[in-house]
C-alpha positions in Angstrom: 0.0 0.0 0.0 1.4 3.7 -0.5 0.2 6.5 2.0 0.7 9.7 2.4 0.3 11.7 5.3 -0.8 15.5 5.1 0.7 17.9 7.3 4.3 18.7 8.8 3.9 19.0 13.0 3.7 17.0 15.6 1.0 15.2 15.0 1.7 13.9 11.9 5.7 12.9 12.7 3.7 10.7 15.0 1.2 9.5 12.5 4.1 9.0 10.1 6.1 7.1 12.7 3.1 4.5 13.4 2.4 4.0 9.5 6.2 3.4 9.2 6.0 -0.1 11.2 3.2 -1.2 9.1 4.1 -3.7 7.1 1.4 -3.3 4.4 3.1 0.2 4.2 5.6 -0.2 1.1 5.8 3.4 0.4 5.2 6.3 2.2 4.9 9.9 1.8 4.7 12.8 3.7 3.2 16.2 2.7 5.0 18.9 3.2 6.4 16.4 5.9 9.6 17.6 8.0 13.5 17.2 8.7 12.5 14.4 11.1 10.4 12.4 8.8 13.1 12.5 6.4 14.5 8.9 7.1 11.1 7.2 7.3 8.6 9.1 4.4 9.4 10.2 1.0 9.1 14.8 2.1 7.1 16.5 -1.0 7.2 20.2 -1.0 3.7 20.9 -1.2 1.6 22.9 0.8 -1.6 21.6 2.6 -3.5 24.7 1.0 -3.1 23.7 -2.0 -5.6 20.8 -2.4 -5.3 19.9 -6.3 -1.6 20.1 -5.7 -2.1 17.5 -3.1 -4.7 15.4 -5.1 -2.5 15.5 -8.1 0.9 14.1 -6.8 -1.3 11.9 -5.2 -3.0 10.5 -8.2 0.5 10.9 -10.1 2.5 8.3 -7.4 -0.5 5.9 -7.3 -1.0 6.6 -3.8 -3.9 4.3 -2.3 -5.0 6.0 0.6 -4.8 9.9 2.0 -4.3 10.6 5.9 -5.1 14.0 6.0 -3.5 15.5 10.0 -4.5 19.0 10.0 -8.2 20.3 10.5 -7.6 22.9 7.4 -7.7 21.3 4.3 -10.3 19.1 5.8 -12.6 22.0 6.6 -11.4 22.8 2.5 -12.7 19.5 1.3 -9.0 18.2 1.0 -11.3 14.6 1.5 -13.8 15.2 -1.3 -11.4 15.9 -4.2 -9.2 12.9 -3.4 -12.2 10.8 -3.2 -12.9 12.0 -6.7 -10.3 11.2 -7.7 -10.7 7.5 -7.0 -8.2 7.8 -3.8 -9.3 6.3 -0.7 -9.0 8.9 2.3 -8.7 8.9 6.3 -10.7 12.4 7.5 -14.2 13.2 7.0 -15.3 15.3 3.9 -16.3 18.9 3.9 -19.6 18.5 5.1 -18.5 16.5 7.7 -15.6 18.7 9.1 -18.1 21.4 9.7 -18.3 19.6 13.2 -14.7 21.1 14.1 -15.1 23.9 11.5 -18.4 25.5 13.0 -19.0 25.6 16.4 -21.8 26.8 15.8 -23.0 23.6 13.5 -21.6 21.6 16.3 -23.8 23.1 19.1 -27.0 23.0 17.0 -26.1 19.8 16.4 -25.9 18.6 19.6 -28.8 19.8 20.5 -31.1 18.7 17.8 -29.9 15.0 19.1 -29.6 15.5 22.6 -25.9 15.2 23.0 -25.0 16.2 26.4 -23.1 19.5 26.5 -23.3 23.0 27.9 -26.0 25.6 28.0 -25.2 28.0 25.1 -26.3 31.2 22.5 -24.8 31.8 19.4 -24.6 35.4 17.7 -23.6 37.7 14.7 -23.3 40.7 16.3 -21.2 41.6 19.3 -23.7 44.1 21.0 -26.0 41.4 21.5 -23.6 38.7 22.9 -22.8 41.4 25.1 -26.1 41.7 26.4 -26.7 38.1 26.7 -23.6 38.1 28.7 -24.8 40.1 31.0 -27.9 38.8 32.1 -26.1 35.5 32.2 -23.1 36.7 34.7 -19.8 35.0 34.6 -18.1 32.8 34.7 -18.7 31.8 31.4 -17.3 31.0 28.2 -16.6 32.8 25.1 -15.9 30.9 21.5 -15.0 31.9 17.8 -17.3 30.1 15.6 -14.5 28.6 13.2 -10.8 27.9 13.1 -8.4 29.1 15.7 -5.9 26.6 15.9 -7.2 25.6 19.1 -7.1 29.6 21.0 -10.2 30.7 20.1 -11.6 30.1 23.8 -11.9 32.4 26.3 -12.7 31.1 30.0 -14.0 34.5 31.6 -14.0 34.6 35.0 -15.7 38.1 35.1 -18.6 40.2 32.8 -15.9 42.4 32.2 -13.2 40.0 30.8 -16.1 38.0 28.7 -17.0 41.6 27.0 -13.5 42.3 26.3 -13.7 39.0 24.6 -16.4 39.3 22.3 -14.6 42.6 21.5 -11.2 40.8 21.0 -13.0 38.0 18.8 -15.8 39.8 16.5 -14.6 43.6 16.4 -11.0 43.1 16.4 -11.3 39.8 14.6 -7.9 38.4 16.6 -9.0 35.3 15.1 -9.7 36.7 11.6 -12.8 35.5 9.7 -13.2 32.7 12.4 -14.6 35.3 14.6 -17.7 35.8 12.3 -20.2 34.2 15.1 -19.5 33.5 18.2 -20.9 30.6 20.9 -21.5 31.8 24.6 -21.7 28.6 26.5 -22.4 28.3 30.5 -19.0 27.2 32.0 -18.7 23.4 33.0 -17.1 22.2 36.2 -15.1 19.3 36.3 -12.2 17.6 34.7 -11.5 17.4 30.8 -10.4 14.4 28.7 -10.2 13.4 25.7 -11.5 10.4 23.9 -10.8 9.9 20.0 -12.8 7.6 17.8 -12.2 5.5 15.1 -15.2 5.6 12.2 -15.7 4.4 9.0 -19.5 5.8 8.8 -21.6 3.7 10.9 -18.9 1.8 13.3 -17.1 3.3 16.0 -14.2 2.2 18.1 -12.7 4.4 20.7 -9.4 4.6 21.2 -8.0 4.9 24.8 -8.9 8.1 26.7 -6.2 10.7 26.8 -6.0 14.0 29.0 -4.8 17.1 27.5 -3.3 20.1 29.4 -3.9 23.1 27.6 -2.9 26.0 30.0 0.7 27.4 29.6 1.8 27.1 33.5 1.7 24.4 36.1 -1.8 23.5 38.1 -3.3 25.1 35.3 -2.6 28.6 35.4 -2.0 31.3 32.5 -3.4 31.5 28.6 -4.9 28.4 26.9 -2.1 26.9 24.2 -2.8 24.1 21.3 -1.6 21.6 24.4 1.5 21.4 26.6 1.4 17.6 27.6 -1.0 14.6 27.3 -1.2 11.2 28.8 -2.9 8.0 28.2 -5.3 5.9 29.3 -6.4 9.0 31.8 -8.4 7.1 34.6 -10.5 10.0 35.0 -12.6 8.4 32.0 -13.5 4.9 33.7 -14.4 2.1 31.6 -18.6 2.8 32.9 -18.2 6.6 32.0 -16.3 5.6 28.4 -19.3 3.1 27.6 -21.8 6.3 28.6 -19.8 8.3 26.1 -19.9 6.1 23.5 -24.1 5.6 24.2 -24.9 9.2 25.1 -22.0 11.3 22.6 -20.2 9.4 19.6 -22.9 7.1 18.6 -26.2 10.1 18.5 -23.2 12.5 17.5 -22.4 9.7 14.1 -25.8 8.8 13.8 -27.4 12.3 13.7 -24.7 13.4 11.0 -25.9 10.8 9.0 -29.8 11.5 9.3 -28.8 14.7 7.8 -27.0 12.8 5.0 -23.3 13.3 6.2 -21.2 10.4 6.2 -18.3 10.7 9.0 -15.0 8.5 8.4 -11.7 9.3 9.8 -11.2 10.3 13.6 -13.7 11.7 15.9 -12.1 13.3 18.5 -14.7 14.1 21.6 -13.3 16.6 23.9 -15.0 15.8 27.2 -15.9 17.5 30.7 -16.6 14.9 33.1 -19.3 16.8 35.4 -21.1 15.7 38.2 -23.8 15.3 35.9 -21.6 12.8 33.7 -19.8 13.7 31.2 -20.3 16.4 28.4 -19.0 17.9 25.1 -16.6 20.1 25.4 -15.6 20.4 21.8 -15.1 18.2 18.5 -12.4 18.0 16.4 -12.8 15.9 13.3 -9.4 14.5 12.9 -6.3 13.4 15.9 -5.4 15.7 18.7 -2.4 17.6 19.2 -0.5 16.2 22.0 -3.0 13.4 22.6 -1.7 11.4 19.0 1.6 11.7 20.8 0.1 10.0 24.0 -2.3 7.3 22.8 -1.0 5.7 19.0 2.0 4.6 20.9 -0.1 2.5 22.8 -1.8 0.9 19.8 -0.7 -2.8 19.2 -2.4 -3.1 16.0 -1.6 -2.2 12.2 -2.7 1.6 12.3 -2.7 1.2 8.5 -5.2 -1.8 8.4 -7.4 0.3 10.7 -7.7 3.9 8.6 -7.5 1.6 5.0 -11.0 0.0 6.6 -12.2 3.2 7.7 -11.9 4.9 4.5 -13.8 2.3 3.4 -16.8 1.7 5.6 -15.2 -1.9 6.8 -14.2 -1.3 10.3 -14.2 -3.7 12.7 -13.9 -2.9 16.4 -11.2 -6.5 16.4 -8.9 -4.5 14.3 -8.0 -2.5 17.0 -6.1 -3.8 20.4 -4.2 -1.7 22.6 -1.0 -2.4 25.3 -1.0 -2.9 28.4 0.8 0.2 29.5 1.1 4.1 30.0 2.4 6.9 28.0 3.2 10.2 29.1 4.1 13.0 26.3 5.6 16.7 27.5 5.7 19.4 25.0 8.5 21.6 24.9 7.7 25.2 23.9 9.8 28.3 22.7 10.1 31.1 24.4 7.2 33.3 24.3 4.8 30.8 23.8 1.6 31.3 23.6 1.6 34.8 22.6 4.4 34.4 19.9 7.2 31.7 18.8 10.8 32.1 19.1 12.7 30.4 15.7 16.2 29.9 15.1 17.2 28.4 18.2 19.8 25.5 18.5 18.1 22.3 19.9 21.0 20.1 21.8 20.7 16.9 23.9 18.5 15.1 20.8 21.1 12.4 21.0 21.1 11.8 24.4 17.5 10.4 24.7 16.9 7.0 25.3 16.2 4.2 22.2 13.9 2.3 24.0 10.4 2.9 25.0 10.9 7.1 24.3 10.3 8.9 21.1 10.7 12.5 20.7 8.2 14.1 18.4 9.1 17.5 17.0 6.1 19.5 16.3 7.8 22.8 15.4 11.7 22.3 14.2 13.8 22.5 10.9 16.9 21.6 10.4 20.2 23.5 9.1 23.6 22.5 9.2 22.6 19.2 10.2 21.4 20.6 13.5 17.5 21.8 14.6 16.4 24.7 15.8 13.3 25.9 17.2 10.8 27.2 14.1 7.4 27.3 16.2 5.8 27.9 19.3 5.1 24.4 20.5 8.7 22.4 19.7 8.7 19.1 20.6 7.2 16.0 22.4 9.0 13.9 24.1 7.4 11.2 24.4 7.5 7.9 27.2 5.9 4.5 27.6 6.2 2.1 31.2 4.3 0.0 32.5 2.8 2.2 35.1 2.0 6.1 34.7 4.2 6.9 37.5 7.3 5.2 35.5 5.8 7.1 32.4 5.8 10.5 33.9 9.5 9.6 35.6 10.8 8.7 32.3 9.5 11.5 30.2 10.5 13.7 32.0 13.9 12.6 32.8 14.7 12.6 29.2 13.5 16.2 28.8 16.4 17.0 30.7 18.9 15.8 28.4 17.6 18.0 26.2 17.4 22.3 25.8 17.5 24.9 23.6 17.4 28.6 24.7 14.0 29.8 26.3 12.8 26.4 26.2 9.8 26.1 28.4 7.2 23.2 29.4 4.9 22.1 32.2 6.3 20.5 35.5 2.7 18.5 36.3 1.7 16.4 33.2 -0.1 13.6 34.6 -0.4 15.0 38.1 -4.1 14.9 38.1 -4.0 10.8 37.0 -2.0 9.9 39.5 -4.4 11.7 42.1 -7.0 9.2 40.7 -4.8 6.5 40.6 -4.3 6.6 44.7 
């Protein structure tokens, strides 16, 4: 089978990674791709904005099947030109990505088939999200309708700071055209997860919950980011509350897309708060997390390649997919500066110094010159560990982010923390 995998961070240096042990895999590309993936994918200088670009090169190598990594070109329709084109892909189609692309599809979604998730309004026009806010009080919780790259949240803890919001978001358009509409949701107390989903259109199979840490600082403190650390299986999710998300969230979620005549195949990825009510939708994304892929496909003992090639074409089977007995624990290391900007051009040293076994180190943001990396993004790298227990994940990730550093390097102290508070 060829393959080839769209995008160039993190996420897909892990995706890229897993495909490479398949051995159905006899060629396999990567587009744009990165340094890193050099030695394992074939790197094609294309961008993932340029769709027929993509579709073409694609048709040109006899590629069988697309995995497409970032939310962008799915949102584009990356999914239905390929298919066109007679190529098999992994990621929903256009009309499917709306569920990541539109929070405001999402909500109305939700609640047309009663998938539990907060209280919310949506609006056009800032003077009377404003209002609303107002009579509603804070905290509370203010969204861009479309694409932020995972910042277009604001958890207000005052009027004032949810007003500034709606400001930031639909009069200075921070977010650009994503801040068209905006979703003002009640805020949720309680712990997030994170449970992705593999789907070929009418079968599910989750993978093993994950839990995200999205805040800059330790204990949760400072700006949201696109995720400082994740680790899997979180116990927070336990195997009752996973079956109630499957019943309650991905199955109506699936179904209900298809009762308005949208097929969804690819990942589902369910962004959870487990309340005391049970658990609820935070967000979707319609394709693998960013750090949770680094976190859970290490953990998959099956042929990731067998499982998207049967998604993509409606033959999943929930067999197809077993998972080792173990823990993973992935720390992101960011530039300096991160979130509000990226620092690029730093030297990366200690790479070398990282342990073969059981740790992988998953650069989401690096290029290479001189046959050394630096630094070329805000979020820079995942390291990456697997043990038998998460205490020995934690121990070990961590003790190999110490061999490495680069200058203004910064990353959380506490990934994990919270699992190991269930785990006593």
């Amino acid at each position: 089978m060829k393959v080839a995998v769209i995008g160039s961070g993190g996420r897909e240096h892990t995706l890229v990674w897993k495909l490479a042990q398949s051995p159905k895999v006899e060629e396999l590309y990567a587009i744009p791709g990165s340094a890193v993936m050099e030695n394992m994918a074939i790197c094609v200088p294309i961008q993932v904005s340029d769709l027929n670009g993509i579709t073409d090169y694609c048709k040109m190598q006899h590629v069988d099947m697309v995995v497409v990594g970032p939310e962008v070109p799915l949102t584009q329709g990356l999914t239905d030109i390929c298919e066109q084109a007679g190529i098999a892909v992994f990621g929903p189609n256009k009309d499917a990505a709306q569920l990541e692309g539109s929070k405001v599809f999402a909500k109305d979604l939700m609640k047309k088939y009663h998938v539990p998730t907060a209280a919310y309004a949506s609006f056009e026009h800032g003077e009377d999200a404003k209002e609303y806010i107002r009579e509603q009080g804070a905290p509370i919780v203010v969204k861009a309708d479309g694409l932020a790259a995972g910042k277009g949240v604001v958890v207000a803890s005052t009027v004032k700071e949810a007003v500034d919001a709606v400001n930031a978001i639909m009069e200075d358009r921070v977010f650009g055209e994503a801040g068209g509409k905006i979703v003002i949701e009640e805020c949720m107390i309680g712990e997030e997860a994170s449970l992705l989903a593999f789907v070929d259109g009418k079968t599910i199979v989750p993978m093993i919950a994950a839990q995200d840490h999205k805040r800059i600082f330790d204990k949760d403190k400072g700006p949201n980011t696109g995720g400082m650390g994740a680790y899997a299986p979180a116990p927070v999710l336990t195997a009752k509350l996973q079956k109630e998300v499957e019943q309650k969230i991905l199955n109506p979620v699936v179904q209900g897309l298809a009762q308005e005549g949208i097929t969804y195949k690819g990942c589902l990825y369910a962004g959870l708060m487990i309340t005391a009510e049970g658990p609820k939708v935070v967000e979707f994304n319609c394709r693998f997390g960013d750090p949770e892929t680094q976190a859970v496909l290490p953990l998959l003992d099956s042929d990731l390649a067998d499982i998207m090639y049967a998604c993509a074409k409606g033959k999943l089977e929930p067999s197809m997919v077993k998972w080792k007995n173990a823990f993973s624990c992935c720390v992101i290391m960011a530039s300096k500066g991160y979130p509000a900007s990226s620092h690029k051009g730093d030297i990366i040293s200690g790479l070398g110094n990282v342990e073969k076994e059981n740790v992988v180190v998953f650069h989401s943001g690096t290029v290479k010159r001189d046959a050394a990396f630096q630094t070329n993004g805000g979020r820079v790298l995942g390291v990456t560990a697997v043990a038998e227990t998460l205490p020995m994940a934690i121990r070990k990730a961590y003790a190999n982010v110490e061999h490495i550093s680069f200058c203004g390097m910064q990353y959380r102290k506490d990934i994990g923390a919270k699992g190991l508070r269930h785990l006593k």
